[in-house]
C-alpha positions in Angstrom: 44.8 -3.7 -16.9 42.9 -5.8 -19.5 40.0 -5.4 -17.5 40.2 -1.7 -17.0 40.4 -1.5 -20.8 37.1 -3.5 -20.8 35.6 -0.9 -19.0 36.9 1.9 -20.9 35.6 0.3 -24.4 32.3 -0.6 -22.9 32.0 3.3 -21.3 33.2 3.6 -25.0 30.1 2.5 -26.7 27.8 4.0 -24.3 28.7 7.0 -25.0 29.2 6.4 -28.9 32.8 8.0 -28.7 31.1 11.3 -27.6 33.3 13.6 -25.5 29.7 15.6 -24.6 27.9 12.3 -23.6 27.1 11.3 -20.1 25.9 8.1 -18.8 25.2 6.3 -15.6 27.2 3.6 -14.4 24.4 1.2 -14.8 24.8 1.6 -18.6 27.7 0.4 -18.8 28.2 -1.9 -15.4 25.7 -4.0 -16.6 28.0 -5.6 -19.2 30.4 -7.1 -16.5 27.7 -8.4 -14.2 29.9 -10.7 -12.9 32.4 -8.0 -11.4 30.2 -5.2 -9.9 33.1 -4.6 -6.9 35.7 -5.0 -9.8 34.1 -2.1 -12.0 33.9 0.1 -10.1 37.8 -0.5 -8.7 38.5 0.4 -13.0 36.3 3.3 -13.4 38.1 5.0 -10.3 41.3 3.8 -11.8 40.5 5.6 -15.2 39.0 8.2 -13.8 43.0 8.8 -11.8 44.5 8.4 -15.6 42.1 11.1 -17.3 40.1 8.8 -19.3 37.2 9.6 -17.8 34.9 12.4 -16.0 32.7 12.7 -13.7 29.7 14.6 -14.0 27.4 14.7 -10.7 23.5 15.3 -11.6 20.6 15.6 -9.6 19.8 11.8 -9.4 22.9 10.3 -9.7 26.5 10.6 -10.6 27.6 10.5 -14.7 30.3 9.9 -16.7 31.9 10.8 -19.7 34.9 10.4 -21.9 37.6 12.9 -22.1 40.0 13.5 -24.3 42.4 11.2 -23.9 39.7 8.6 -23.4 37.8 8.9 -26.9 41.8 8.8 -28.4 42.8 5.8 -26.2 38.9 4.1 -27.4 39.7 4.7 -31.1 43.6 3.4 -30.5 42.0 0.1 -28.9 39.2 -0.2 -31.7 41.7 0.1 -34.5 44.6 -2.4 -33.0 41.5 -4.8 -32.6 
């Protein structure tokens, strides 16, 4: 679970805590280089729990933060 909650933070800060922002996987995979398999394992984990959408575009597939996700991002940021 910590590392799911990795992912969410750094999906997070790509987004700048914007519900209307979408962004690659690539811009925020790269932070966990060393887990590529193990990312992606998380984001379809948060994707099951609502945190996260996805949002399928022309060239590749997006995400973004719902909800629950930005209030879950400014929980973790705070108890930090």
């Amino acid at each position: 679970m910590e590392f799911d909650r990795a992912v969410l933070l750094s999906i997070c800060r790509a987004c700048k805590m914007s519900k209307s922002a979408h962004v690659p996987e690539k811009a925020f995979a790269r932070r966990h280089t060393q887990a590529g398999r193990e990312v992606k394992k998380a984001l379809r984990k948060l994707i099951s729990l609502g945190y996260v959408l996805m949002h399928p575009t022309r060239g590749e597939m997006t995400y973004a933060l719902s909800k629950e996700g930005v209030a879950l991002c400014r929980e973790m940021q705070e108890s930090d």
